[in-house]
C-alpha positions in Angstrom: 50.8 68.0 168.9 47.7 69.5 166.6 45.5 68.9 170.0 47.6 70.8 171.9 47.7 73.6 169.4 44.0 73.5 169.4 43.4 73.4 173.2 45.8 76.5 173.1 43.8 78.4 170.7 40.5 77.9 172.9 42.7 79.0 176.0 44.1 82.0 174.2 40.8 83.3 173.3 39.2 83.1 176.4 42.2 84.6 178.1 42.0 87.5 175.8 38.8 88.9 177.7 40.8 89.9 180.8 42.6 92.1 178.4 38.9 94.2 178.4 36.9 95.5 181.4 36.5 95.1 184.0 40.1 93.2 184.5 42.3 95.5 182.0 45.0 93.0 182.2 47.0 94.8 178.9 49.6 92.2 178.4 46.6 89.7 177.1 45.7 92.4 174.6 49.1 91.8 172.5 49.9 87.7 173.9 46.5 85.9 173.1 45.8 87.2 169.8 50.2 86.8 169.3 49.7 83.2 169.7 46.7 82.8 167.9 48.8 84.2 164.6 51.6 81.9 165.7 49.8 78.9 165.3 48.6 80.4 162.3 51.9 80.8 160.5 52.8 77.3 159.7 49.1 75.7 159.6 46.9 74.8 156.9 44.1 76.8 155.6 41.7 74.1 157.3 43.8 74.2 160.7 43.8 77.9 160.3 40.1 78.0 160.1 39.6 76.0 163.0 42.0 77.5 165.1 40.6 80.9 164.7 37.1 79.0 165.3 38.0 77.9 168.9 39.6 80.7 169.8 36.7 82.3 169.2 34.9 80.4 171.0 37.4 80.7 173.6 36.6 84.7 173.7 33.2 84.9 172.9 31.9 81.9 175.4 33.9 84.4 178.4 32.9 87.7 177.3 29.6 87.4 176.0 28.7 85.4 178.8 26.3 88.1 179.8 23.9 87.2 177.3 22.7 84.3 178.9 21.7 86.4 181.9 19.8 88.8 180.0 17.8 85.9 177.9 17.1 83.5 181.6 17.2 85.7 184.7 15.1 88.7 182.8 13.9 87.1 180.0 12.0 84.4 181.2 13.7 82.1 179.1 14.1 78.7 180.4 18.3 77.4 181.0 18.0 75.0 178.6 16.7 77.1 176.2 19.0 80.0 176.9 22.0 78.1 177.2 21.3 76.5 173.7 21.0 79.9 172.6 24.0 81.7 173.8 25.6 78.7 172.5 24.3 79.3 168.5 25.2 82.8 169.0 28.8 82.3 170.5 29.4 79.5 167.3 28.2 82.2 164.9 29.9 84.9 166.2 33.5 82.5 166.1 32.9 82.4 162.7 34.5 85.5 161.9 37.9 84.5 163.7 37.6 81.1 161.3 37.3 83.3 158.1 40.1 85.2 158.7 42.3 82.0 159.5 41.3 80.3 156.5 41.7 83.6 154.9 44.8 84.4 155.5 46.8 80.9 154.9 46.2 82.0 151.2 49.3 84.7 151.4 51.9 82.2 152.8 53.9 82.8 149.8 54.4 86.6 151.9 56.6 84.6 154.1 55.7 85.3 158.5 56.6 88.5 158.9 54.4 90.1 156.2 51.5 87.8 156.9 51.6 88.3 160.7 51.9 92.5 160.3 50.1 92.8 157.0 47.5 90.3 156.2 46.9 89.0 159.6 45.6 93.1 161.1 44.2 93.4 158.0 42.0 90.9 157.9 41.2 91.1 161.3 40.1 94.9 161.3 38.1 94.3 158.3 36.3 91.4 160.0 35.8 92.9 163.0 34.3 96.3 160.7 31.7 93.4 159.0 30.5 92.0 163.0 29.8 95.5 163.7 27.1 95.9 160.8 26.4 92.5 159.5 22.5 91.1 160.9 22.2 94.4 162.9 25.9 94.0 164.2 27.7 93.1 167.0 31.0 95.1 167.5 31.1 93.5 171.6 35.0 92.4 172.6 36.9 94.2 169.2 40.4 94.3 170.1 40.6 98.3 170.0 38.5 98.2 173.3 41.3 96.3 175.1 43.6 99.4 174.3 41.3 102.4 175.9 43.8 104.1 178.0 46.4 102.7 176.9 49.2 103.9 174.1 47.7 102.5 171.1 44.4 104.7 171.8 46.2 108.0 170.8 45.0 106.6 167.5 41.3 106.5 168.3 40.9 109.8 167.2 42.3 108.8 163.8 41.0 105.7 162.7 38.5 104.5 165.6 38.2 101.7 167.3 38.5 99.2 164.6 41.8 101.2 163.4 42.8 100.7 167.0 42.3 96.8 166.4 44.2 97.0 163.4 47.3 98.2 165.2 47.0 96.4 167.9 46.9 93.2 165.9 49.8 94.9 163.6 51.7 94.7 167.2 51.1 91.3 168.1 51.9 90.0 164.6 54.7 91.3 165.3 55.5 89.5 168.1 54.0 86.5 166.8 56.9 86.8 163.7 60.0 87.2 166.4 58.9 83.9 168.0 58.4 82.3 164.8 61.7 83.2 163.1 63.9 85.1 165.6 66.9 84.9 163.5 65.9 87.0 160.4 62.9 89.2 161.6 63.0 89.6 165.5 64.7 93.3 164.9 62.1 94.5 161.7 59.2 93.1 164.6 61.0 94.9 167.5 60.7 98.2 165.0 57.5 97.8 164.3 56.1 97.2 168.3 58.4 100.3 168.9 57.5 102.8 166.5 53.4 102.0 166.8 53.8 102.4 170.4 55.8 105.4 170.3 53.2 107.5 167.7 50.4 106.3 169.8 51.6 108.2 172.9 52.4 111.1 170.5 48.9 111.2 169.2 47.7 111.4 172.1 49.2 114.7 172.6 47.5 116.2 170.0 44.7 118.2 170.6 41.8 117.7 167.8 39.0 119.4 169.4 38.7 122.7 171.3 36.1 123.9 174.0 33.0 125.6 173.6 31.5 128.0 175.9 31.8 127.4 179.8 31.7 124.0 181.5 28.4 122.0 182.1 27.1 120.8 185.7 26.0 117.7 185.2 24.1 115.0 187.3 23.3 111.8 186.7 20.4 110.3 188.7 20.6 106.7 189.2 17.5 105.5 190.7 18.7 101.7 190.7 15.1 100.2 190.0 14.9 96.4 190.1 13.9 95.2 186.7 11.0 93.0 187.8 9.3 95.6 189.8 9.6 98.4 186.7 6.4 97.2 184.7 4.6 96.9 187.8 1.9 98.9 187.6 1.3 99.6 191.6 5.2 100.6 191.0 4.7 103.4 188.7 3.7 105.8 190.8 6.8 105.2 193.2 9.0 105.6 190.6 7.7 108.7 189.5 8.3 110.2 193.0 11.6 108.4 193.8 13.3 110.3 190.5 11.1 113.4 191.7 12.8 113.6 194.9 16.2 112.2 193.6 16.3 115.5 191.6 14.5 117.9 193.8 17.5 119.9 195.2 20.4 119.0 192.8 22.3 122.2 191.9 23.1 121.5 188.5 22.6 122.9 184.4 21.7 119.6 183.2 20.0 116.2 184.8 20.1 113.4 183.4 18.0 109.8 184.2 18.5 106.9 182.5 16.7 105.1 179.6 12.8 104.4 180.1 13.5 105.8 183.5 9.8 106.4 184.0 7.4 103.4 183.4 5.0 105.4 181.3 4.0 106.9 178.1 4.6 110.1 177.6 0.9 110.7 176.7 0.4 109.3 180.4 2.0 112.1 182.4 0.1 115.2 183.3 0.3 118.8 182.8 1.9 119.3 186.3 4.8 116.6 185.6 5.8 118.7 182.5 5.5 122.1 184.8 7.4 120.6 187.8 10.5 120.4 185.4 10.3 123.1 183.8 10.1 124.9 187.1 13.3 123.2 188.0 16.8 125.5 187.3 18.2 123.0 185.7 17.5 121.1 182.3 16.5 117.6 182.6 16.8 114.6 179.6 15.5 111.4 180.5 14.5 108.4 178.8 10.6 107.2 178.3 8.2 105.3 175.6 6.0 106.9 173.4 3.4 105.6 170.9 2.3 106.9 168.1 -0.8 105.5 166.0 -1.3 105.4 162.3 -3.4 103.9 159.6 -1.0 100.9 160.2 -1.7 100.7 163.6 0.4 101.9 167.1 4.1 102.1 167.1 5.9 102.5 170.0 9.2 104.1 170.5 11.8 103.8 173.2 12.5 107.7 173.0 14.2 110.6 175.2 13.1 113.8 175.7 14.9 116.6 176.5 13.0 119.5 178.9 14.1 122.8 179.1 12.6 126.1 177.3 11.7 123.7 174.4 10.5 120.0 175.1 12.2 117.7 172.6 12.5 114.1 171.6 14.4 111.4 170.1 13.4 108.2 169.4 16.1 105.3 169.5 16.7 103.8 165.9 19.1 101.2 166.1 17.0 98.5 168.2 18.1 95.3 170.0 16.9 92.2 168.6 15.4 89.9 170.4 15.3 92.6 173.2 13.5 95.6 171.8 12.0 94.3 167.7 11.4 90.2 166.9 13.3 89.3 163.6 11.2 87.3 161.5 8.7 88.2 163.8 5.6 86.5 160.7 7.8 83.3 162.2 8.7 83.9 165.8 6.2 85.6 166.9 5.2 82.3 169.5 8.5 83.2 171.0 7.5 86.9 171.8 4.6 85.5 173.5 5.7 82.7 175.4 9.1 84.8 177.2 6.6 87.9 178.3 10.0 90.3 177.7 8.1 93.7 178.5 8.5 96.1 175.9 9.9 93.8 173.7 7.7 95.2 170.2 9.4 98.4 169.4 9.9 99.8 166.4 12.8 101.6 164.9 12.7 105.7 164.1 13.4 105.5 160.3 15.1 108.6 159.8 18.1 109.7 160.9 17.6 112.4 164.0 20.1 115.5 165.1 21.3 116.3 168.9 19.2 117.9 171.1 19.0 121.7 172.6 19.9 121.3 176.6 21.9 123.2 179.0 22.5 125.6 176.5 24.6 123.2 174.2 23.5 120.2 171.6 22.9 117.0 173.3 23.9 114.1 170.9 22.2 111.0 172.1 22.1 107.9 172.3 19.9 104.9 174.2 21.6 102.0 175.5 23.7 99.9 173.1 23.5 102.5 170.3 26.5 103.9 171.2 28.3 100.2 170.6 27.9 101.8 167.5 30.8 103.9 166.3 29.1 105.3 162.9 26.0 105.8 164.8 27.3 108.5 167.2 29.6 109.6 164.7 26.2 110.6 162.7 25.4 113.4 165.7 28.8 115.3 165.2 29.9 117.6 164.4 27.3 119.9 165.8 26.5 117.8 169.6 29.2 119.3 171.8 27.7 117.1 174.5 26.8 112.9 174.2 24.9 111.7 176.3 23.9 107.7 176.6 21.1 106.7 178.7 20.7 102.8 179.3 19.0 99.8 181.4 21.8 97.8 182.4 19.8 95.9 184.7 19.5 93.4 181.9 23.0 92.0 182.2 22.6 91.9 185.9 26.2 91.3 188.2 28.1 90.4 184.8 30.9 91.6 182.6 28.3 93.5 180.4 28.3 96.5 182.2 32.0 97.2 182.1 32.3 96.2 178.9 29.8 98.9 177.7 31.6 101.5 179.9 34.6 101.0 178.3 32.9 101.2 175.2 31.6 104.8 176.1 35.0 105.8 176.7 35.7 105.2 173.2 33.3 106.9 171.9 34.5 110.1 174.0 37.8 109.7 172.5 37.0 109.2 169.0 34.8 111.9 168.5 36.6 114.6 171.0 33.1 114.7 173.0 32.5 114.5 176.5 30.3 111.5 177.6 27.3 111.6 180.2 26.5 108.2 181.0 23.1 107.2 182.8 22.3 103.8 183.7 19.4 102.7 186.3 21.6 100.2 188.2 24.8 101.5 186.9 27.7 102.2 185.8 26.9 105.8 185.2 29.6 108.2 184.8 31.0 111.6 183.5 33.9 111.0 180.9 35.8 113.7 179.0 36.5 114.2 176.1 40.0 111.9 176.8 37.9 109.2 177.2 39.1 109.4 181.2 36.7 108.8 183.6 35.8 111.9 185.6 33.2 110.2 187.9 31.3 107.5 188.3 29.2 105.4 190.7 28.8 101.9 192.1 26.3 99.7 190.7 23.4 98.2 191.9 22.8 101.3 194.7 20.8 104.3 194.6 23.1 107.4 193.2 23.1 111.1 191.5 26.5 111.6 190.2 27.9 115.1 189.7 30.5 116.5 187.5 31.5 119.1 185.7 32.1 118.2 181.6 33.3 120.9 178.9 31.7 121.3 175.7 33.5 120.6 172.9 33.4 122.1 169.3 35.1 120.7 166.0 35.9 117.4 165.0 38.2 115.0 164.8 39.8 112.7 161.8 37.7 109.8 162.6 34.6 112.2 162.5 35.5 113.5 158.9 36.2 110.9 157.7 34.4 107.0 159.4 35.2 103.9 158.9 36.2 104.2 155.7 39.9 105.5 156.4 41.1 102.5 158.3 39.1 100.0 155.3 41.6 101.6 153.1 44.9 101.4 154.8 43.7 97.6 155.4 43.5 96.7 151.7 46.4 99.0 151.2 48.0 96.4 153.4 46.8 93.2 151.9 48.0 94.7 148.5 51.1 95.3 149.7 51.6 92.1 151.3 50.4 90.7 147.5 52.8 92.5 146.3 55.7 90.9 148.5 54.5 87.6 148.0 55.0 88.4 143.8 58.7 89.5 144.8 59.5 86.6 146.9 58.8 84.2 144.2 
């Protein structure tokens, strides 16, 4: 029954975040979205659109689920309102799971096998690509996260993580095809599942990188903070010492404390601060707010600095909205006022920014949800042998976001080839190689200094030379072919 199909659509999608962290339940990676193109195969363009609509819903309503923390238990935002929110974004963000449905109904003359390995991925990866850009982007939950250590991420180095989505939908097309017409395509299907799975695990054999110079000792200071005490100002001072001490006798080349880990301005702390760490044998990079004024006013910056022989900066660039900058803010600007989110007026560094010198090595950095952002960090390679994300996690509290953002870290290490030093102030933080394997990492929610030992890496992977833009070919290489078919079958 078409309810039934619908109802299984919704279920599907919101079983298909247990495929992602924390739960890594791989089977759902391949079987939700492999019923999702099964119902697909037969339906309307309408009943294609809708059923990709609910089970986004389905996915989105589970794994973004965070949101809702961030906007009512730190935000200040009251249930109602945050629920109605989380709702409008969920809704927008299923669109892109209706377009492809309805898309994709228009090759049925391709017959189910081509759809489901050709148009289907295709259309998919190429969606997934416009969510990550599109209104500042929002690449949470694509399907090449599900895959991090896993076969099909031997290909992250190739075509990143939305060619990892590609393939990973080409596989459960696949699948979806067998079960549709067993008879005439279930060996082509078993084939295709076989051979993708089989160069995955050779790729990742390969190596695409090489090291440079002698391993880093690296410790990551977790000084677990609680968000509402961090803009008190009889907290500062605490703070300050509590990451002072933290640090004091950590044998180690590089320290590292999370994003905004002081509650100052850089203008605010003294000469002595500045000495203390510079006194220290190893390198510190920390996250902190600057401001700047102009003829257009003060700008303020949620920046890092680096401090070693040289003190450096960089200043984040790819802001959250709603968290860190107010869209439309001529219109909204009632809202800024009335939810009190502290340092919630940002602005964006306009120009793109290289790594920076610690530890004897180029730091390639990124502050919190920046590195969501494949083309972002791929923008500090090939020269950072090092990444290094620092973040404020606290805002999605005891939820799924955390994980979620790890595993997105891990991603990052493998497309580029990098090692990744994580910091977070409640957690996760963690050392990850250049494998995208976890070296260590802490607990969340507990005061902790991670150590670890990371090699530098030097040179650069395909998905460094070449973006995006390799995977956005073989896509429409794809949908042209499957054009093609669909002229041939007729």
């Amino acid at each position: 029954p078409r309810n039934m199909r619908y109802l299984a659509a919704l279920i599907a999608g919101a079983l298909e975040v247990l495929a992602f962290s924390p739960f890594g339940w791989y089977p759902l990676s391949l079987a939700s979205p492999a019923l999702l193109f099964y119902l697909w195969i037969d339906a309307s363009a309408y009943r294609c659109a809708w059923l990709g609509f609910l089970f986004g819903v389905g996915m989105f309503g589970a794994g973004v689920s965070w949101v809702y923390v961030s906007l009512h238990d730190y935000g200040n935002m009251p249930a109602a309102l945050a629920g109605v929110t989380v709702a409008v974004f969920v809704l927008y963000l299923a669109l892109f799971p209706a377009a492809v449905g309805a898309l994709q109904a228009r090759w049925r003359a391709a017959g189910a096998f081509l759809r489901a390995t050709l148009v289907i991925p295709g259309l998919w990866a190429l969606a997934e690509w416009l969510r990550g850009w599109l209104l500042s982007g929002f690449p949470w939950l694509s399907l090449g996260y599900s895959q991090t250590g896993w076969p099909l991420d031997g290909y992250s180095p190739l075509l990143g993580v939305y060619g990892v989505s590609w393939l990973t939908a080409v596989t459960a097309g696949a699948l979806a095809a067998a079960l549709a017409e067993p008879r005439r395509v279930a060996l082509p299907a078993i084939a295709v599942v076989a051979a993708i799975s089989a160069l995955g695990l050779w790729t990742k054999t390969i190596t695409w990188v090489q090291p440079a110079g002698e391993p880093i000792r690296a410790a990551l200071v977790q000084g677990n903070v609680p968000l509402r005490e961090k803009w008190r100002l009889d907290q500062r001072a605490p703070i300050l010492r509590r990451y002072l001490a933290l640090s004091e006798n950590i044998a180690a080349d590089l320290i590292v404390w999370p994003e905004s880990s002081l509650p100052f301005y850089v203008d605010e702390l003294d000469d002595g601060f500045w000495r203390r760490l510079q006194a220290h044998p190893a390198d510190f990079v920390f996250g902190i707010l600057e401001r700047h004024a102009d003829e257009s006013g003060t700008k303020q910056y949620n920046s890092v600095v680096s401090v070693g022989s040289l003190i450096s900066y960089y200043r984040k660039h790819h802001l959250v909205p709603f968290g860190e900058f107010l869209p439309l803010s001529w219109l909204l600007e009632w809202l800024l006022d009335y939810l009190h989110i502290p340092m919630s007026d940002l602005s964006s560094w306009p120009v793109v920014q290289g790594p920076l010198p610690a530890a004897n090595n180029l730091m390639g950095i990124t502050v919190c949800y920046e590195d969501a952002f494949p083309e972002d960090v791929r923008a500090l390679l090939p020269q950072a042998t090092v990444l290094i994300n620092v973040s404020e996690d606290a805002w999605f509290g005891d939820s799924l976001g955390p994980h979620q953002r790890l595993q997105m870290a891990r991603m990052r290490a493998l497309e580029t080839g990098r090692p990744m030093l994580r910091a977070g102030n409640t957690g996760i933080s963690a050392i990850i190689d250049h494998r995208g394997e976890i070296v260590e990492r802490s607990s969340q929610f507990v005061q902790a200094v991670v150590h670890g030992r990371v090699q530098p890496m030097a040179g650069s992977t395909p998905y460094v030379r070449v973006g995006n833009t390799g995977v956005i070919i073989l896509t429409l290489l794809g949908l042209a072919a499957a054009a093609a078919g669909a002229r041939r079958i007729r």
